[in-house]
C-alpha positions in Angstrom: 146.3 54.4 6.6 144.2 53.9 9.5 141.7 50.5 8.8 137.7 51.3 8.8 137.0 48.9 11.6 139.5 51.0 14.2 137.5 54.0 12.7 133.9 52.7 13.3 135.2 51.4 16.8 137.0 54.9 17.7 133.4 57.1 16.4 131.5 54.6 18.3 133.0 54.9 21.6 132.9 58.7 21.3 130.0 58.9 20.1 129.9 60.2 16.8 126.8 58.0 15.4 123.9 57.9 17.0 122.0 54.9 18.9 119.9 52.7 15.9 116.1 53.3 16.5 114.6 50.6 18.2 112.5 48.7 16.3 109.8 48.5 18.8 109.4 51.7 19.8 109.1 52.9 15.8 106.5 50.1 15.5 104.7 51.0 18.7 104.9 54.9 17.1 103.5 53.8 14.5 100.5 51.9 15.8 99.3 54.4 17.9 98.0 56.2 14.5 94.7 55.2 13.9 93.4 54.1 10.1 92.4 57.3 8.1 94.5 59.3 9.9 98.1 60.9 9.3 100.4 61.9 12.0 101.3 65.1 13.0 104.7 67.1 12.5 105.4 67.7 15.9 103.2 65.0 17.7 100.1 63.6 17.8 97.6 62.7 14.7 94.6 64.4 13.3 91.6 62.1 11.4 91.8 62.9 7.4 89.4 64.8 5.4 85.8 63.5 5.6 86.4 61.9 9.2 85.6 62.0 12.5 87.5 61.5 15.6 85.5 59.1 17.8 87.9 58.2 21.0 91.3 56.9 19.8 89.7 56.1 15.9 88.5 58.0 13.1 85.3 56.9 12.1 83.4 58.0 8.4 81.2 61.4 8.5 77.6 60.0 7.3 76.5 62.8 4.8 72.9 62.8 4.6 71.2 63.7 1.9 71.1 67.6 1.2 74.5 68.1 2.6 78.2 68.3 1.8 80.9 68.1 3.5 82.0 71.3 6.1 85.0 73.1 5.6 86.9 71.4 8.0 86.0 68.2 6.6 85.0 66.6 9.9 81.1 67.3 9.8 78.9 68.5 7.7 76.4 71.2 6.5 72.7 71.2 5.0 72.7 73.1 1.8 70.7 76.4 1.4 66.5 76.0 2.6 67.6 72.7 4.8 68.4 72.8 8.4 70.4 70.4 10.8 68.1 67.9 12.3 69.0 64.8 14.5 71.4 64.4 11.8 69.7 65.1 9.1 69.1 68.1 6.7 64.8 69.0 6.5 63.6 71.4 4.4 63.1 75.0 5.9 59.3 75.5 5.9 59.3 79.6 4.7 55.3 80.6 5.5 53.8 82.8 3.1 54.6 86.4 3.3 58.1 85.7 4.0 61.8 84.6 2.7 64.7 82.6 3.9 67.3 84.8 5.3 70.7 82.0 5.1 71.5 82.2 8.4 72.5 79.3 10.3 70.5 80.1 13.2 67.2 81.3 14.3 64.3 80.3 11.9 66.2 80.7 8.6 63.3 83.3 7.4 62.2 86.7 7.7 58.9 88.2 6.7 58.4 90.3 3.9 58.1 94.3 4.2 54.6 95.2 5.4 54.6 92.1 7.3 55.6 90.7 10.9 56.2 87.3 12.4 53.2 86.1 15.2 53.7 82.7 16.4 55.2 81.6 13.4 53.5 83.1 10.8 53.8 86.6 8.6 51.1 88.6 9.6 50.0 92.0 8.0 51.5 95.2 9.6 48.6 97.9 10.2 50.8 100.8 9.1 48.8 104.4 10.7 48.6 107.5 8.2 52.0 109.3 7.9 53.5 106.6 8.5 55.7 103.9 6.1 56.1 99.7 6.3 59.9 98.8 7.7 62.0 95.3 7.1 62.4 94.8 11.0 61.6 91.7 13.1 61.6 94.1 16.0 59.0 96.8 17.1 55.8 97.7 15.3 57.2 96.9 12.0 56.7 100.5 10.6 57.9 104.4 11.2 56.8 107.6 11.4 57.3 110.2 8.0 59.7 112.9 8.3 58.2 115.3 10.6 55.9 113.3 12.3 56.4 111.9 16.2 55.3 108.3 17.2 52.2 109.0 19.9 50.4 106.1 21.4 50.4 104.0 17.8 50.1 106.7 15.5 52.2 109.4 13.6 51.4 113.0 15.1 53.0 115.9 13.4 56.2 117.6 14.6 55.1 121.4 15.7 58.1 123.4 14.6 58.7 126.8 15.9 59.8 129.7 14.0 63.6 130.4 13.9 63.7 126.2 14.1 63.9 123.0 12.0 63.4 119.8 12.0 67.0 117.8 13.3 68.7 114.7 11.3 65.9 112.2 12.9 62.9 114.1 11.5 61.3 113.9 14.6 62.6 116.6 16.9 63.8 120.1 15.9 66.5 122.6 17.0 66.6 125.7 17.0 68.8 127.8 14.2 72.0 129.2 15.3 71.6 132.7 16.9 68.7 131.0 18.7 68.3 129.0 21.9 65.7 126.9 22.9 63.2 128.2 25.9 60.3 125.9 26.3 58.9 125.1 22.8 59.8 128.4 21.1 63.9 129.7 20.0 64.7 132.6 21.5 67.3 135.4 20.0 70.7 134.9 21.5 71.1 138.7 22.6 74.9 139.4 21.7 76.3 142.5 23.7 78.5 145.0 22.1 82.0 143.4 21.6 80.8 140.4 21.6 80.5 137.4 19.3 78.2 134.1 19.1 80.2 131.1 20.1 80.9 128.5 17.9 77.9 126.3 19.0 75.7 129.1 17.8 73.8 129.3 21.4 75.4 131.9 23.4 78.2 134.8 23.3 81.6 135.3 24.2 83.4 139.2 24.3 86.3 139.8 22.1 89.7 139.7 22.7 90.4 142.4 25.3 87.1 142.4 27.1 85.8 140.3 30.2 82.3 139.2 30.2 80.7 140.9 33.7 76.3 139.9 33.8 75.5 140.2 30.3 78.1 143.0 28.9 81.4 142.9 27.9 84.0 145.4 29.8 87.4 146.4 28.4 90.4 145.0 30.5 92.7 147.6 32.4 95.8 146.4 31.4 98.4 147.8 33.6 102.1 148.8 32.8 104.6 145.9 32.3 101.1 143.4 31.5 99.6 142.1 28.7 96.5 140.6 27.7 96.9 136.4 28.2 96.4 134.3 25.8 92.3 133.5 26.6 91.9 136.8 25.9 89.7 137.7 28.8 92.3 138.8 31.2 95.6 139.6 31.4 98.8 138.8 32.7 102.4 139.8 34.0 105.4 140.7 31.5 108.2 138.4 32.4 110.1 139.6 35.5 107.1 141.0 37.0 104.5 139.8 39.4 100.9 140.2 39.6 100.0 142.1 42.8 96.4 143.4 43.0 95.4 145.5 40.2 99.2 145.9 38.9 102.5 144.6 37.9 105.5 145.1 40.8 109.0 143.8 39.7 110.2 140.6 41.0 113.0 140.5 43.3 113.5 136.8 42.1 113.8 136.8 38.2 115.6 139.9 38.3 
Protein backbone atom coordinates (compact mmCIF):
# COMPACT_ATOMS: atom_id res chain seq x y z
CA UNK A 1 0.00 0.00 0.00
CA UNK A 2 1.40 3.14 -1.10
CA UNK A 3 1.69 5.82 2.19
CA UNK A 4 -0.57 9.15 1.88
CA UNK A 5 2.39 11.44 2.29
CA UNK A 6 4.14 9.87 -1.12
CA UNK A 7 0.60 10.41 -2.53
CA UNK A 8 0.05 14.10 -1.52
CA UNK A 9 3.85 14.71 -2.70
CA UNK A 10 3.26 12.71 -6.19
CA UNK A 11 -0.42 14.89 -6.89
CA UNK A 12 1.40 17.92 -5.81
CA UNK A 13 4.24 17.88 -8.14
CA UNK A 14 1.87 16.97 -10.99
CA UNK A 15 -0.41 19.08 -10.19
CA UNK A 16 -3.50 17.52 -9.32
CA UNK A 17 -4.62 20.15 -6.44
CA UNK A 18 -4.75 23.43 -7.16
CA UNK A 19 -2.62 26.49 -5.66
CA UNK A 20 -4.41 27.62 -1.98
CA UNK A 21 -6.05 31.09 -2.51
CA UNK A 22 -4.02 33.72 -1.18
CA UNK A 23 -5.19 35.18 1.67
CA UNK A 24 -4.57 38.64 0.50
CA UNK A 25 -5.82 38.73 -2.60
CA UNK A 26 -9.43 37.13 -1.13
CA UNK A 27 -9.24 39.90 1.47
CA UNK A 28 -8.32 42.62 -1.01
CA UNK A 29 -11.54 40.97 -3.18
CA UNK A 30 -13.37 41.45 -0.65
CA UNK A 31 -12.78 44.99 0.34
CA UNK A 32 -13.26 46.37 -2.84
CA UNK A 33 -17.20 45.83 -2.12
CA UNK A 34 -18.55 48.72 -0.67
CA UNK A 35 -21.11 48.57 2.52
CA UNK A 36 -24.75 48.00 1.22
CA UNK A 37 -23.64 46.40 -1.64
CA UNK A 38 -23.38 42.65 -2.83
CA UNK A 39 -21.04 41.42 -5.45
CA UNK A 40 -21.72 40.43 -8.74
CA UNK A 41 -21.62 36.77 -10.30
CA UNK A 42 -19.29 37.43 -12.83
CA UNK A 43 -17.55 40.66 -11.49
CA UNK A 44 -18.12 43.75 -10.20
CA UNK A 45 -20.82 44.86 -7.48
CA UNK A 46 -24.11 46.59 -7.74
CA UNK A 47 -25.54 49.02 -4.57
CA UNK A 48 -28.72 47.05 -2.82
CA UNK A 49 -32.18 47.95 -3.00
CA UNK A 50 -32.93 51.53 -1.76
CA UNK A 51 -29.28 52.78 -2.60
CA UNK A 52 -27.40 54.82 -4.65
CA UNK A 53 -24.03 54.47 -6.18
CA UNK A 54 -22.13 57.63 -5.37
CA UNK A 55 -18.31 57.06 -6.78
CA UNK A 56 -16.90 53.79 -5.25
CA UNK A 57 -19.85 53.76 -2.21
CA UNK A 58 -23.45 53.31 -1.95
CA UNK A 59 -24.97 55.98 -0.31
CA UNK A 60 -28.99 55.91 1.21
CA UNK A 61 -31.88 57.24 -1.45
CA UNK A 62 -33.45 60.23 0.71
CA UNK A 63 -37.27 59.56 0.03
CA UNK A 64 -39.07 62.73 0.47
CA UNK A 65 -42.22 63.00 1.43
CA UNK A 66 -44.91 61.95 -1.28
CA UNK A 67 -42.67 59.39 -2.77
CA UNK A 68 -41.72 55.75 -2.82
CA UNK A 69 -39.18 54.06 -3.78
CA UNK A 70 -38.63 53.50 -8.03
CA UNK A 71 -38.68 50.18 -9.43
CA UNK A 72 -35.20 49.81 -9.64
CA UNK A 73 -34.77 50.74 -6.21
CA UNK A 74 -31.99 53.33 -6.71
CA UNK A 75 -34.29 56.61 -6.93
CA UNK A 76 -37.42 57.44 -6.49
CA UNK A 77 -40.83 58.58 -7.67
CA UNK A 78 -43.59 61.30 -6.52
CA UNK A 79 -46.83 59.59 -6.19
CA UNK A 80 -49.83 60.57 -8.44
CA UNK A 81 -50.69 64.80 -8.42
CA UNK A 82 -46.84 65.48 -7.20
CA UNK A 83 -43.99 66.25 -9.46
CA UNK A 84 -40.10 65.86 -9.13
CA UNK A 85 -38.68 69.10 -7.82
CA UNK A 86 -35.02 69.79 -6.75
CA UNK A 87 -35.63 66.67 -4.94
CA UNK A 88 -38.67 66.92 -3.82
CA UNK A 89 -42.21 65.85 -4.75
CA UNK A 90 -44.81 69.37 -5.00
CA UNK A 91 -48.19 69.11 -5.54
CA UNK A 92 -49.34 69.46 -9.31
CA UNK A 93 -51.31 72.71 -9.41
CA UNK A 94 -54.45 71.33 -12.08
CA UNK A 95 -56.26 75.03 -13.03
CA UNK A 96 -59.85 74.96 -13.22
CA UNK A 97 -61.35 73.55 -16.25
CA UNK A 98 -58.88 70.93 -16.41
CA UNK A 99 -57.56 67.25 -15.07
CA UNK A 100 -54.26 65.61 -14.43
CA UNK A 101 -53.35 63.45 -17.19
CA UNK A 102 -50.45 60.84 -15.12
CA UNK A 103 -47.90 61.44 -17.29
CA UNK A 104 -44.43 61.96 -16.13
CA UNK A 105 -43.77 64.76 -18.33
CA UNK A 106 -45.21 67.88 -19.66
CA UNK A 107 -47.60 69.73 -17.25
CA UNK A 108 -49.29 66.63 -15.77
CA UNK A 109 -52.85 68.12 -16.95
CA UNK A 110 -55.06 68.53 -19.72
CA UNK A 111 -58.06 70.71 -20.03
CA UNK A 112 -61.41 69.58 -20.06
CA UNK A 113 -63.61 69.18 -23.41
CA UNK A 114 -64.84 72.53 -24.58
CA UNK A 115 -61.72 73.98 -23.25
CA UNK A 116 -58.00 74.89 -24.34
CA UNK A 117 -54.79 75.61 -22.54
CA UNK A 118 -53.57 79.67 -22.93
CA UNK A 119 -50.60 80.45 -20.92
CA UNK A 120 -51.37 78.14 -18.40
CA UNK A 121 -54.72 78.26 -17.94
CA UNK A 122 -58.18 76.38 -19.51
CA UNK A 123 -59.76 78.72 -21.47
CA UNK A 124 -63.25 78.44 -23.14
CA UNK A 125 -63.29 77.07 -26.76
CA UNK A 126 -65.65 79.26 -29.10
CA UNK A 127 -67.06 76.24 -30.98
CA UNK A 128 -68.87 78.01 -34.60
CA UNK A 129 -72.42 76.51 -35.60
CA UNK A 130 -72.11 72.95 -37.13
CA UNK A 131 -69.50 72.43 -35.42
CA UNK A 132 -68.68 70.11 -32.05
CA UNK A 133 -66.06 70.64 -28.85
CA UNK A 134 -62.79 68.01 -29.24
CA UNK A 135 -60.31 66.70 -26.28
CA UNK A 136 -57.14 67.99 -28.15
CA UNK A 137 -54.33 70.24 -26.87
CA UNK A 138 -53.69 70.88 -30.53
CA UNK A 139 -55.53 73.07 -33.13
CA UNK A 140 -58.74 75.01 -32.51
CA UNK A 141 -60.01 72.59 -30.04
CA UNK A 142 -63.17 71.74 -32.06
CA UNK A 143 -64.40 70.07 -35.64
CA UNK A 144 -66.56 70.43 -38.27
CA UNK A 145 -70.12 68.06 -38.33
CA UNK A 146 -70.31 65.50 -40.89
CA UNK A 147 -70.79 67.32 -44.12
CA UNK A 148 -69.51 70.43 -43.24
CA UNK A 149 -65.80 71.85 -44.51
CA UNK A 150 -63.59 74.03 -42.08
CA UNK A 151 -63.42 77.76 -44.02
CA UNK A 152 -61.56 80.53 -42.42
CA UNK A 153 -62.95 79.52 -38.62
CA UNK A 154 -66.16 78.27 -39.42
CA UNK A 155 -68.06 75.11 -40.61
CA UNK A 156 -69.45 75.64 -44.34
CA UNK A 157 -71.47 72.94 -45.82
CA UNK A 158 -70.13 70.21 -48.13
CA UNK A 159 -71.98 70.82 -51.70
CA UNK A 160 -72.56 67.34 -52.95
CA UNK A 161 -73.27 66.63 -56.46
CA UNK A 162 -75.70 64.24 -57.74
CA UNK A 163 -74.45 60.68 -58.57
CA UNK A 164 -71.95 61.58 -55.40
CA UNK A 165 -71.51 61.19 -51.59
CA UNK A 166 -69.99 62.32 -48.93
CA UNK A 167 -66.35 60.06 -48.45
CA UNK A 168 -65.21 58.32 -44.88
CA UNK A 169 -63.97 62.08 -43.63
CA UNK A 170 -67.35 63.75 -44.04
CA UNK A 171 -65.78 66.48 -45.60
CA UNK A 172 -65.11 65.63 -49.19
CA UNK A 173 -67.21 63.53 -51.56
CA UNK A 174 -66.66 61.05 -54.43
CA UNK A 175 -68.32 60.32 -56.90
CA UNK A 176 -70.48 56.77 -57.11
CA UNK A 177 -69.04 54.09 -59.22
CA UNK A 178 -70.04 54.37 -62.90
CA UNK A 179 -69.12 57.98 -62.37
CA UNK A 180 -65.93 60.04 -62.57
CA UNK A 181 -65.31 63.21 -61.31
CA UNK A 182 -64.99 66.38 -63.91
CA UNK A 183 -64.84 69.62 -62.03
CA UNK A 184 -67.37 69.57 -59.24
CA UNK A 185 -70.02 67.45 -60.92
CA UNK A 186 -69.67 63.09 -61.64
CA UNK A 187 -69.88 62.40 -64.98
CA UNK A 188 -71.36 58.85 -66.51
CA UNK A 189 -68.49 56.49 -67.28
CA UNK A 190 -69.66 55.87 -71.04
CA UNK A 191 -68.95 51.94 -71.30
CA UNK A 192 -68.67 50.89 -75.13
CA UNK A 193 -70.15 47.70 -76.37
CA UNK A 194 -68.11 44.76 -75.11
CA UNK A 195 -66.90 46.44 -72.56
CA UNK A 196 -67.02 46.38 -68.82
CA UNK A 197 -66.34 48.99 -65.83
CA UNK A 198 -63.03 48.37 -64.16
CA UNK A 199 -62.83 47.31 -60.81
CA UNK A 200 -62.18 50.91 -59.45
CA UNK A 201 -65.52 51.77 -60.87
CA UNK A 202 -64.08 54.91 -62.99
CA UNK A 203 -63.41 53.78 -66.39
CA UNK A 204 -63.78 50.61 -68.89
CA UNK A 205 -61.85 47.86 -70.10
CA UNK A 206 -63.15 45.50 -73.43
CA UNK A 207 -63.70 41.90 -72.84
CA UNK A 208 -61.74 39.10 -73.38
CA UNK A 209 -61.15 38.95 -77.20
CA UNK A 210 -61.36 42.70 -77.99
CA UNK A 211 -58.61 45.47 -77.95
CA UNK A 212 -59.55 48.88 -76.85
CA UNK A 213 -58.86 51.35 -80.11
CA UNK A 214 -60.17 55.51 -79.03
CA UNK A 215 -63.11 54.70 -77.15
CA UNK A 216 -64.49 51.26 -78.82
CA UNK A 217 -63.70 47.96 -78.37
CA UNK A 218 -62.54 45.88 -81.70
CA UNK A 219 -62.57 42.13 -81.95
CA UNK A 220 -58.98 40.57 -82.29
CA UNK A 221 -58.10 38.73 -85.72
CA UNK A 222 -56.69 35.80 -84.42
CA UNK A 223 -54.77 34.16 -87.09
CA UNK A 224 -54.15 30.34 -87.67
CA UNK A 225 -51.84 28.46 -85.26
CA UNK A 226 -52.51 31.80 -82.53
CA UNK A 227 -54.49 32.29 -79.69
CA UNK A 228 -55.78 34.93 -77.64
CA UNK A 229 -52.86 35.60 -74.56
CA UNK A 230 -53.58 35.55 -71.44
CA UNK A 231 -54.46 39.70 -70.91
CA UNK A 232 -56.95 39.07 -73.12
CA UNK A 233 -56.35 42.02 -75.39
CA UNK A 234 -54.17 40.48 -77.88
CA UNK A 235 -52.97 37.44 -78.93
CA UNK A 236 -50.23 35.29 -79.31
CA UNK A 237 -48.27 32.44 -81.22
CA UNK A 238 -49.15 28.57 -80.66
CA UNK A 239 -45.94 26.94 -79.55
CA UNK A 240 -43.54 26.23 -82.53
CA UNK A 241 -44.67 29.21 -84.30
CA UNK A 242 -43.50 32.73 -84.60
CA UNK A 243 -45.24 35.94 -84.65
CA UNK A 244 -44.43 37.68 -88.01
CA UNK A 245 -46.65 40.61 -88.84
CA UNK A 246 -50.22 40.01 -88.81
CA UNK A 247 -49.65 36.01 -88.67
CA UNK A 248 -48.11 32.96 -87.32
CA UNK A 249 -45.05 31.31 -89.66
CA UNK A 250 -43.47 28.00 -88.30
CA UNK A 251 -40.23 28.15 -86.57
CA UNK A 252 -37.36 26.59 -88.05
CA UNK A 253 -35.87 26.47 -84.47
CA UNK A 254 -38.49 24.55 -82.18
CA UNK A 255 -39.28 22.37 -84.87
Amino acid sequence: MIARPFLAALCAALGVFGAVPDAAAQSSTAAAVPDNATERRYGGWACNRGFRRTDETCTAVVIPPNAYLSSFGNDFECERLFRKQDGACVALLVPANAYPDDSSYGRGWRCEQGYKEIVGACVAVQVPANAYAVDSSLGNGWKCERGFRESAGRCNAVVVPANALLDSSGARWSCNRGYVQSAEECARVEVPANAYLNSAGTSWRCERGFRRTDDTCIALQVPSNGHIDFSGNDWTCDELYRRVEAGCIADPRRQ
